[in-house]
PyMOL Python script that loads the backbone (N, CA, C, O; Angstrom):
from pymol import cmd

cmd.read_pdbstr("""\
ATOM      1  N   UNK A   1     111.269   2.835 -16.787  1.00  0.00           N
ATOM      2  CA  UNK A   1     112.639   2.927 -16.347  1.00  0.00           C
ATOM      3  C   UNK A   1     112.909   1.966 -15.181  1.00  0.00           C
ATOM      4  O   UNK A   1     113.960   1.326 -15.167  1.00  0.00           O
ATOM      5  N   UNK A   2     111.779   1.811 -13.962  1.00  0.00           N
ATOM      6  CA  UNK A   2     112.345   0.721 -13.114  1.00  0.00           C
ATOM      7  C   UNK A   2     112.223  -0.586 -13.574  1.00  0.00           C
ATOM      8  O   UNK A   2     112.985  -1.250 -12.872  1.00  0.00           O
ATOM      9  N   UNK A   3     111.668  -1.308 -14.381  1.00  0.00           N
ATOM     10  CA  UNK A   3     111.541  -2.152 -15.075  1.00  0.00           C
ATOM     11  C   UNK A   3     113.010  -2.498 -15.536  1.00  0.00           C
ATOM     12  O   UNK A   3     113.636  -3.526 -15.276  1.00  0.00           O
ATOM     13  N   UNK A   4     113.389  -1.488 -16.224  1.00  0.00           N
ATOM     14  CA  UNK A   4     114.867  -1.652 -17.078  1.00  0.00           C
ATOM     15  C   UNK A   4     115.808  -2.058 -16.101  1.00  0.00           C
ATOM     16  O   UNK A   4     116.469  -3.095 -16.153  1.00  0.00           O
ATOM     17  N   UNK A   5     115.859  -0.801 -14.794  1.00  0.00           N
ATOM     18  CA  UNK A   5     116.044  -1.415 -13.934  1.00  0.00           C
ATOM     19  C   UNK A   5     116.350  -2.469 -13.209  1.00  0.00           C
ATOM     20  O   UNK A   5     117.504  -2.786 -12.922  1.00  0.00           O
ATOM     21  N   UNK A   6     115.420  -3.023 -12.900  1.00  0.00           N
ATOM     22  CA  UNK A   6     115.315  -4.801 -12.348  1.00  0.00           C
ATOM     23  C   UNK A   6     115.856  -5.309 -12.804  1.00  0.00           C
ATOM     24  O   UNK A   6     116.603  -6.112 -12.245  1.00  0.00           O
ATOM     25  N   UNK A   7     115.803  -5.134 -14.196  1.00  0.00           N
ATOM     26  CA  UNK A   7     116.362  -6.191 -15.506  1.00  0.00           C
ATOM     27  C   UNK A   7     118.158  -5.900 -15.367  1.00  0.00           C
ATOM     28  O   UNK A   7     118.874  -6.900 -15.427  1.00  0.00           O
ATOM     29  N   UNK A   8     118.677  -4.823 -15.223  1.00  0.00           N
ATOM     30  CA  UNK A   8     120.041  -4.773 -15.018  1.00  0.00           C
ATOM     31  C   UNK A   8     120.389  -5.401 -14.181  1.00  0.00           C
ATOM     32  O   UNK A   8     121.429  -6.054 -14.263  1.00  0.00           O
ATOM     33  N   UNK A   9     119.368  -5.394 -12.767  1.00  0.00           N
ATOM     34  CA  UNK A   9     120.334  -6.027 -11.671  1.00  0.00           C
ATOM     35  C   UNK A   9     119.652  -7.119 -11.754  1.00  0.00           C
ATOM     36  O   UNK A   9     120.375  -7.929 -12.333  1.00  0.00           O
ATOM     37  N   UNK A  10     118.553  -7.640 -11.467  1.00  0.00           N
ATOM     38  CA  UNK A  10     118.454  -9.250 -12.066  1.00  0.00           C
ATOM     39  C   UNK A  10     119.246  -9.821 -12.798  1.00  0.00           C
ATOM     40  O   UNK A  10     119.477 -10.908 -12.269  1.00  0.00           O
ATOM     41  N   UNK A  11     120.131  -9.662 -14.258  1.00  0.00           N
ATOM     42  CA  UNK A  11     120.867  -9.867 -15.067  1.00  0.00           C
ATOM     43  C   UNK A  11     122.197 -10.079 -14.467  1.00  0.00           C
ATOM     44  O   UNK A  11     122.974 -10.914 -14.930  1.00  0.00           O
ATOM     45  N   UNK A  12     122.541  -9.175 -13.217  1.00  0.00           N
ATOM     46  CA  UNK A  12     123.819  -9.301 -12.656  1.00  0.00           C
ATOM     47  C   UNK A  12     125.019  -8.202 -13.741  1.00  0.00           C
ATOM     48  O   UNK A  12     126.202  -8.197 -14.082  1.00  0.00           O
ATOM     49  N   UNK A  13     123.807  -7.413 -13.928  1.00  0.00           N
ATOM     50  CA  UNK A  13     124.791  -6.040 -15.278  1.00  0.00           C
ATOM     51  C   UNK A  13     124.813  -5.015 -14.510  1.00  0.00           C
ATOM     52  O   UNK A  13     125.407  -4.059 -15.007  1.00  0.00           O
ATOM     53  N   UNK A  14     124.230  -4.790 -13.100  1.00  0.00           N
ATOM     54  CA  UNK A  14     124.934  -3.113 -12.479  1.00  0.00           C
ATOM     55  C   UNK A  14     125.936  -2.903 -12.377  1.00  0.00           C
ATOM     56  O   UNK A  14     126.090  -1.880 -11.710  1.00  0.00           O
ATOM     57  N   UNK A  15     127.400  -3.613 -12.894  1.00  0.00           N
ATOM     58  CA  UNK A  15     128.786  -3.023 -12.680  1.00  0.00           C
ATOM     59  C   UNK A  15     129.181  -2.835 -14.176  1.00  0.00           C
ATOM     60  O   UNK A  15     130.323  -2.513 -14.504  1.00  0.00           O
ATOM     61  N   UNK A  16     127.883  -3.117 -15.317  1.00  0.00           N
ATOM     62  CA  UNK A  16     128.495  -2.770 -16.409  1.00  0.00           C
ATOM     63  C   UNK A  16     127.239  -2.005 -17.186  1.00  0.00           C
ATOM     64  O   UNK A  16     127.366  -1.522 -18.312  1.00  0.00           O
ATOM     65  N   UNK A  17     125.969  -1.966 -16.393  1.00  0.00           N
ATOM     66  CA  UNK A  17     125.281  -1.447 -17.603  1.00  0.00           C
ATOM     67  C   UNK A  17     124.352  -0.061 -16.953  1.00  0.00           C
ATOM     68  O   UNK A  17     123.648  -0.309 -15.974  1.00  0.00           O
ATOM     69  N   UNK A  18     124.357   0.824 -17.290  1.00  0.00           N
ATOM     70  CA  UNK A  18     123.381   2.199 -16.596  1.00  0.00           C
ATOM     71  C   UNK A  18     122.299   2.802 -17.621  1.00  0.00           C
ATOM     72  O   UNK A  18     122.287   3.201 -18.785  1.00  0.00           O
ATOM     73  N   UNK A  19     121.572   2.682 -16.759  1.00  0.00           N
ATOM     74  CA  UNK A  19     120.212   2.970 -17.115  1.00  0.00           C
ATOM     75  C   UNK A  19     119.694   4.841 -17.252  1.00  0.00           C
ATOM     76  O   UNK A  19     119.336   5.435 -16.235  1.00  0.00           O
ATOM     77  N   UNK A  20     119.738   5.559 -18.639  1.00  0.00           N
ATOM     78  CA  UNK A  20     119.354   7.404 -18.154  1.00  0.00           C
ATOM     79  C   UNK A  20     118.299   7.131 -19.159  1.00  0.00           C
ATOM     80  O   UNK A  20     118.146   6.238 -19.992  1.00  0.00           O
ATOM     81  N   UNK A  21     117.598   8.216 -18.809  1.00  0.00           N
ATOM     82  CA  UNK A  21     116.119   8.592 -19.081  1.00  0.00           C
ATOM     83  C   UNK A  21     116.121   9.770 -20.106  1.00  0.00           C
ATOM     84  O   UNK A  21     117.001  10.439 -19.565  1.00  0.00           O
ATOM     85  N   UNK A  22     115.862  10.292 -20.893  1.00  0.00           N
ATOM     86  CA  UNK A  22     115.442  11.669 -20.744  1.00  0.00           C
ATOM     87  C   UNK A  22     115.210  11.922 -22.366  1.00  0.00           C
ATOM     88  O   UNK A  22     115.055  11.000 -23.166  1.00  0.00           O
ATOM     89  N   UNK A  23     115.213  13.562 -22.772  1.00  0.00           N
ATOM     90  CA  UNK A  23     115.008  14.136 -23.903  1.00  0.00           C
ATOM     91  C   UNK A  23     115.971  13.808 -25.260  1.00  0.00           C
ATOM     92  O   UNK A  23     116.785  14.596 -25.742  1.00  0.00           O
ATOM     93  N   UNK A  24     115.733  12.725 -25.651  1.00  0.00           N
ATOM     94  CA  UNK A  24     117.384  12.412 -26.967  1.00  0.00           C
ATOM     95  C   UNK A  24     118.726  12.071 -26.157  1.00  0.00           C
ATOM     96  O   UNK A  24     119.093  11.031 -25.610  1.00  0.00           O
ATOM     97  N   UNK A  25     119.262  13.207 -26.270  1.00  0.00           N
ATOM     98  CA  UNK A  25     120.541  12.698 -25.681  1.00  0.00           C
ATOM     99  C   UNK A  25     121.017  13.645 -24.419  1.00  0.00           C
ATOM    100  O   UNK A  25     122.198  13.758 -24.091  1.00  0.00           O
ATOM    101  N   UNK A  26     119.746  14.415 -23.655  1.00  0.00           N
ATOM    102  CA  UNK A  26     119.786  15.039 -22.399  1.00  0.00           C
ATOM    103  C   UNK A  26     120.455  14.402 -21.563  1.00  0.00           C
ATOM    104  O   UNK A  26     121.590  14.780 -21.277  1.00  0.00           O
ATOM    105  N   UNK A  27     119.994  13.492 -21.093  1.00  0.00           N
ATOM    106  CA  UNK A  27     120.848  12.433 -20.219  1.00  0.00           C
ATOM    107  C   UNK A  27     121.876  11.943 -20.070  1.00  0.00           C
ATOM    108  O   UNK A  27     122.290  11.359 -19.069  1.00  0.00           O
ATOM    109  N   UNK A  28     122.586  12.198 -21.412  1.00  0.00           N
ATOM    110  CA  UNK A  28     124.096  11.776 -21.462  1.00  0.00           C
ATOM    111  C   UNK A  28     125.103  12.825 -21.750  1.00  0.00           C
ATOM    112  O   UNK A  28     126.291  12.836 -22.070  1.00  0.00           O
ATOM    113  N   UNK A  29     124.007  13.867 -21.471  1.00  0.00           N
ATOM    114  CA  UNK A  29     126.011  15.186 -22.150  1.00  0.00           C
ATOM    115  C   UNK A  29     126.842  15.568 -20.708  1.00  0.00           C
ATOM    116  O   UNK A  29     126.785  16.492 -19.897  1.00  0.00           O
ATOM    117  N   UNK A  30     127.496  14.557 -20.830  1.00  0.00           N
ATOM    118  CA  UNK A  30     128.457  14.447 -19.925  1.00  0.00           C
ATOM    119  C   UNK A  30     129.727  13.685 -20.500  1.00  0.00           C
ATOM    120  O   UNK A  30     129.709  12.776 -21.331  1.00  0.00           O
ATOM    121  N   UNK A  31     130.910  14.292 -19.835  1.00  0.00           N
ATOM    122  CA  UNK A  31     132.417  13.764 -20.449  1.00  0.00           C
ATOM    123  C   UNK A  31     132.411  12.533 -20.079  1.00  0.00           C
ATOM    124  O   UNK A  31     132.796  11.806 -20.995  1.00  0.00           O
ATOM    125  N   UNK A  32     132.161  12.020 -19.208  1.00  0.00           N
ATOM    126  CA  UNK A  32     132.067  10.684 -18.282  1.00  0.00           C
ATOM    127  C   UNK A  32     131.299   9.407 -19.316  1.00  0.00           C
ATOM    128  O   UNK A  32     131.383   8.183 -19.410  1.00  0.00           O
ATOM    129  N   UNK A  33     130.365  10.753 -20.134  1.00  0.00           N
ATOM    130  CA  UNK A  33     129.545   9.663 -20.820  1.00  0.00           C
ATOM    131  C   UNK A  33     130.010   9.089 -22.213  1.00  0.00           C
ATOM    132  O   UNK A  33     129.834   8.060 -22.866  1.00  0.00           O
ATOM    133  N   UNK A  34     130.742  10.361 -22.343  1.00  0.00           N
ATOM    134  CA  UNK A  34     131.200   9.938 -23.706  1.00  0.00           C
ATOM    135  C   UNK A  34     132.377   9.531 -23.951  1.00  0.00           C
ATOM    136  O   UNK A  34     132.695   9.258 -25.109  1.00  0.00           O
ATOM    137  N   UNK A  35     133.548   9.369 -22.570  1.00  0.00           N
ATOM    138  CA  UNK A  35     133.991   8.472 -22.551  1.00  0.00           C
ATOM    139  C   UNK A  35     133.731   7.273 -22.462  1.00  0.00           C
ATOM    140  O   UNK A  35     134.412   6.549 -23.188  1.00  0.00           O
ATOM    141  N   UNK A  36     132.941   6.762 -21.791  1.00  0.00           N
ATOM    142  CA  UNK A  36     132.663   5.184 -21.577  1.00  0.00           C
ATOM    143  C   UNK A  36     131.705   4.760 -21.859  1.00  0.00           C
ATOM    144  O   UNK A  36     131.228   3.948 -21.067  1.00  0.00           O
ATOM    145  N   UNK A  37     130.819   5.127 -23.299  1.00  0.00           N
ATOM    146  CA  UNK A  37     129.716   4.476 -24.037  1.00  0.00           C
ATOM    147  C   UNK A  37     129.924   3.538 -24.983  1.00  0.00           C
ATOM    148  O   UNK A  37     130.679   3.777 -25.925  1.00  0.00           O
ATOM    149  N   UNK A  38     129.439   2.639 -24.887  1.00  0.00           N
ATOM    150  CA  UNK A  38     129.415   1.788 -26.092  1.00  0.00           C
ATOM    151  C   UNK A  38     128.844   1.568 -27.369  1.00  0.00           C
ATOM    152  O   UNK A  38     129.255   1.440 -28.522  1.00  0.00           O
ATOM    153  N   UNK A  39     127.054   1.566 -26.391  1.00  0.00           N
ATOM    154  CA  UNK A  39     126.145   1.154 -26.785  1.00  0.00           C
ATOM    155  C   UNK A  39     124.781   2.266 -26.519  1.00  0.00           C
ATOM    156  O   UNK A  39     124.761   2.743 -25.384  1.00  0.00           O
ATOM    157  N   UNK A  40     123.938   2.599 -27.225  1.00  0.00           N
ATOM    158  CA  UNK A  40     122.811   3.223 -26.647  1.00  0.00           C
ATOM    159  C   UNK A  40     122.117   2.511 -27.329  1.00  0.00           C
ATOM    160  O   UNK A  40     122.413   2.030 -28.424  1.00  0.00           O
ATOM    161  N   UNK A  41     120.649   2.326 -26.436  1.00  0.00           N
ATOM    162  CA  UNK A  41     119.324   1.915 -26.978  1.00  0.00           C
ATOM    163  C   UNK A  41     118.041   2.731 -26.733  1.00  0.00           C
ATOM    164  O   UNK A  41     117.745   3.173 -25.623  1.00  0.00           O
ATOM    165  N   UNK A  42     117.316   2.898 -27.818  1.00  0.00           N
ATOM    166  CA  UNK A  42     116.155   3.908 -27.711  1.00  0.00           C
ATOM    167  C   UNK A  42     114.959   3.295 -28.151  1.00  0.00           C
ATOM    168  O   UNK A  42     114.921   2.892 -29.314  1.00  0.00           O
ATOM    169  N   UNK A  43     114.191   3.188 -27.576  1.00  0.00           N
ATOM    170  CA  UNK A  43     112.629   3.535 -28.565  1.00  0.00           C
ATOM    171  C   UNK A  43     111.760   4.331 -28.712  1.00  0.00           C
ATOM    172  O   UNK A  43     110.621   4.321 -28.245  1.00  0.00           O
ATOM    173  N   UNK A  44     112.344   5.193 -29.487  1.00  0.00           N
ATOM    174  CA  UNK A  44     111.388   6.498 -30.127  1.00  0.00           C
ATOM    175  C   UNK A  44     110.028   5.899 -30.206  1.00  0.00           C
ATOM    176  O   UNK A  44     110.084   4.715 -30.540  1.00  0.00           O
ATOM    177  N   UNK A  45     108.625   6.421 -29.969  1.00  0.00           N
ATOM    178  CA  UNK A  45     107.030   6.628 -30.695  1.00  0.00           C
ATOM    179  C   UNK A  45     107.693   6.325 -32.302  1.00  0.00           C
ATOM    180  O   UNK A  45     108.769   6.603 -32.833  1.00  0.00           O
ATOM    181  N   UNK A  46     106.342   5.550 -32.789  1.00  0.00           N
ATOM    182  CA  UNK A  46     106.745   4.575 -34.036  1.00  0.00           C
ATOM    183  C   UNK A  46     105.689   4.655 -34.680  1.00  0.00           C
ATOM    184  O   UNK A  46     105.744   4.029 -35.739  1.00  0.00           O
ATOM    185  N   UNK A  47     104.209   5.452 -34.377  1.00  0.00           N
ATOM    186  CA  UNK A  47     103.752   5.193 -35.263  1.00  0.00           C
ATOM    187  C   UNK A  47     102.423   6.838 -35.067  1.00  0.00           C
ATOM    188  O   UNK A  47     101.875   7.393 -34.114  1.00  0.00           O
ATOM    189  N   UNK A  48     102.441   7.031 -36.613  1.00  0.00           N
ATOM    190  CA  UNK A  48     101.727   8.043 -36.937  1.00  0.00           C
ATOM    191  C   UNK A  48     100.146   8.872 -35.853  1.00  0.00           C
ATOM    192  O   UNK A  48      99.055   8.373 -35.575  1.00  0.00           O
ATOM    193  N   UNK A  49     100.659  10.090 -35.551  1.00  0.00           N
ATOM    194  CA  UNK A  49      99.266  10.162 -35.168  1.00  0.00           C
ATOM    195  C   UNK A  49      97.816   9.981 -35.439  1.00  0.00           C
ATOM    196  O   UNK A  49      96.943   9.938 -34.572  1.00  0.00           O
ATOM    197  N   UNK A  50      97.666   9.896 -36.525  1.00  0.00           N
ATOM    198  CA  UNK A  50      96.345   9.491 -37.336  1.00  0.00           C
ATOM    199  C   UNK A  50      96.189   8.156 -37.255  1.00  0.00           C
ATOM    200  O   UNK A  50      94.998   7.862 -37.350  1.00  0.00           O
ATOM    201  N   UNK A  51      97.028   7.052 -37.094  1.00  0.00           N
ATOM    202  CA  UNK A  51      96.799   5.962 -37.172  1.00  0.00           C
ATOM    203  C   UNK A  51      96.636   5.577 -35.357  1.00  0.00           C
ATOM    204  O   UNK A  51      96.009   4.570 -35.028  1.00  0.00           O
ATOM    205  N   UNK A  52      97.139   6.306 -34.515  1.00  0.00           N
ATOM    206  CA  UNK A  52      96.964   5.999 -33.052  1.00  0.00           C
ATOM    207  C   UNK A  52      95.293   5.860 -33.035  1.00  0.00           C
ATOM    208  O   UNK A  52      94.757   4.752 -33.027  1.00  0.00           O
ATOM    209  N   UNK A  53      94.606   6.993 -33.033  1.00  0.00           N
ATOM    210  CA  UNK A  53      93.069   6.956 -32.676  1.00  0.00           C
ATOM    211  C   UNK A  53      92.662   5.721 -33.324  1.00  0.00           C
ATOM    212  O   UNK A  53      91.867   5.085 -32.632  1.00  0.00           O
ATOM    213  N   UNK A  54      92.963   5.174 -34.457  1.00  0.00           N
ATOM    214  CA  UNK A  54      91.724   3.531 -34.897  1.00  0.00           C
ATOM    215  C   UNK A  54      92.674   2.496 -34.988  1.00  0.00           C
ATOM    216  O   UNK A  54      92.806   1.704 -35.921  1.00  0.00           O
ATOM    217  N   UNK A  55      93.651   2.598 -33.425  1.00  0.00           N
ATOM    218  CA  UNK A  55      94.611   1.383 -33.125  1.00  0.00           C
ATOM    219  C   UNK A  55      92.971   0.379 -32.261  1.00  0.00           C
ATOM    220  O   UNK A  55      91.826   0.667 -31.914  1.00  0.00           O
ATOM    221  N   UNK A  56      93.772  -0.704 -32.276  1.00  0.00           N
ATOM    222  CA  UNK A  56      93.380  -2.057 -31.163  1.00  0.00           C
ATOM    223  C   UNK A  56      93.448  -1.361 -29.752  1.00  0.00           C
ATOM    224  O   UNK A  56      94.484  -0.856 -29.319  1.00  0.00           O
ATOM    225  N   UNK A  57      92.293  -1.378 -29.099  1.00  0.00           N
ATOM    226  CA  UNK A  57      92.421  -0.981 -28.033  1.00  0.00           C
ATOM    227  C   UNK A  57      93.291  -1.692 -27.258  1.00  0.00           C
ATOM    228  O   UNK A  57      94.082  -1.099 -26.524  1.00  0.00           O
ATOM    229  N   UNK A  58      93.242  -3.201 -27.336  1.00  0.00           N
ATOM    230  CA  UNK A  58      93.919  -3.445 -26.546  1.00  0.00           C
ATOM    231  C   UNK A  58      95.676  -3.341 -26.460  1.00  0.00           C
ATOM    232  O   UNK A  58      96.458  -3.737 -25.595  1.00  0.00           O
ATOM    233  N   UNK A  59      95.877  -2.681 -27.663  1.00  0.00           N
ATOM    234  CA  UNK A  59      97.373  -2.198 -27.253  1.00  0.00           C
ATOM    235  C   UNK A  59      97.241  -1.114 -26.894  1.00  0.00           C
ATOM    236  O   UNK A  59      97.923  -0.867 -25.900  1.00  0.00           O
ATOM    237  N   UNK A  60      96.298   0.177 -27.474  1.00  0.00           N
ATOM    238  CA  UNK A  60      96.279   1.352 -26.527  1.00  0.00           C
ATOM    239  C   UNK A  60      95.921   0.791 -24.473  1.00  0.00           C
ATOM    240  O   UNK A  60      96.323   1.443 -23.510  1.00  0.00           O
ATOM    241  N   UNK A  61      95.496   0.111 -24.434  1.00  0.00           N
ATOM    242  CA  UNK A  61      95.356   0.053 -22.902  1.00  0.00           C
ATOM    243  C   UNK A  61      96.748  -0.717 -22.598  1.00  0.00           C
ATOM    244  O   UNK A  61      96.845  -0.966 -21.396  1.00  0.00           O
ATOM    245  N   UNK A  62      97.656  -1.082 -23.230  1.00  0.00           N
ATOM    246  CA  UNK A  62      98.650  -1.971 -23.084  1.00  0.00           C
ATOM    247  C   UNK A  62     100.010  -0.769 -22.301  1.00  0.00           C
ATOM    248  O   UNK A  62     100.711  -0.850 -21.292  1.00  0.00           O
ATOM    249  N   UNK A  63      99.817   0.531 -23.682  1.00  0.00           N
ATOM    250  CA  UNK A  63     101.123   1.382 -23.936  1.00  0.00           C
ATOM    251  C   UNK A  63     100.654   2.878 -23.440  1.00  0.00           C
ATOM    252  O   UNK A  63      99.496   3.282 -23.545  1.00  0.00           O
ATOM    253  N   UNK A  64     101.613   3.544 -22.947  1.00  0.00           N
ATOM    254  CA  UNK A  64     101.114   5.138 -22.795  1.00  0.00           C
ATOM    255  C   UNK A  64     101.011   5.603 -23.892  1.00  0.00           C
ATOM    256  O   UNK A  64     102.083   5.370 -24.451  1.00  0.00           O
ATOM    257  N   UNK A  65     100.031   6.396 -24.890  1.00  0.00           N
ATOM    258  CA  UNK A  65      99.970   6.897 -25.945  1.00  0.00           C
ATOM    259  C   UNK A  65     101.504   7.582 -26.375  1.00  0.00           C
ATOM    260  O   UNK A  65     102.090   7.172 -27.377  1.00  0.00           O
ATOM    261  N   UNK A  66     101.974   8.463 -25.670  1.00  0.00           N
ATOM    262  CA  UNK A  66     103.161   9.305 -25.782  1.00  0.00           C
ATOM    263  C   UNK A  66     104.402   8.072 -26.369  1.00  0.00           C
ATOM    264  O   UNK A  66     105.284   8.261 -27.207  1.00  0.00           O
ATOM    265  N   UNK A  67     104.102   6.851 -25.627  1.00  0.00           N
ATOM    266  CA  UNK A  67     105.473   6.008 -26.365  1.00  0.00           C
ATOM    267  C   UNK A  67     104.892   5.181 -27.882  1.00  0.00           C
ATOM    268  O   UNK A  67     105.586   4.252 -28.296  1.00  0.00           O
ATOM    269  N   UNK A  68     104.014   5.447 -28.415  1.00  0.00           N
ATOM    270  CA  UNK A  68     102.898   5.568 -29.959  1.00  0.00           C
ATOM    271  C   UNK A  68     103.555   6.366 -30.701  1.00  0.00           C
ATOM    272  O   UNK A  68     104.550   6.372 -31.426  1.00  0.00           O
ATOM    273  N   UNK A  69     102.636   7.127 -30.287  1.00  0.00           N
ATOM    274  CA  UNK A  69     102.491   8.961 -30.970  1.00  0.00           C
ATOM    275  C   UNK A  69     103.875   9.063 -31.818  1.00  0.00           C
ATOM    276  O   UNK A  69     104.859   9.054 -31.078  1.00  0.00           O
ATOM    277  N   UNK A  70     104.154   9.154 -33.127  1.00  0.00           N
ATOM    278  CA  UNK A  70     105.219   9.586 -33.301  1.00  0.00           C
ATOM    279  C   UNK A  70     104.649  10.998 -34.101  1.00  0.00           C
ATOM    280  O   UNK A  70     105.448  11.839 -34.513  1.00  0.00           O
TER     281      UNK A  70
END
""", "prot")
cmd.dss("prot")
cmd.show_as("cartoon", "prot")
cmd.util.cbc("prot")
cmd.orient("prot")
């Protein structure tokens, strides 16, 4: 999330772009939000638990398992 962060205000997008976190769509049930959304972006875990354990380590040391794991 601070990553994303940086990237908003590096970009010169904090007067147009906000950054929420959370469970699906926890973060946004708000009237505020659903007035003035455009756009959402997500990346759900993408790939099977059975296939996580005999990944490339070096992307397991890359990623937190939890953003894997689907």
């Amino acid at each position: 999330m601070e990553l994303t962060k940086e990237n908003i205000f590096f970009l010169n997008l904090d007067q147009r772009v906000k950054a929420a976190q959370g469970d699906l769509f926890s973060a946004a049930e708000t009237a505020e939000f659903y007035a003035n959304t455009d756009l959402i972006v997500c990346n759900p875990p993408y790939i099977s638990s059975s296939k996580v354990k005999t990944m490339n380590p070096e992307i397991i040391e890359k990623e937190p398992v939890i953003a894997l794991d689907g």
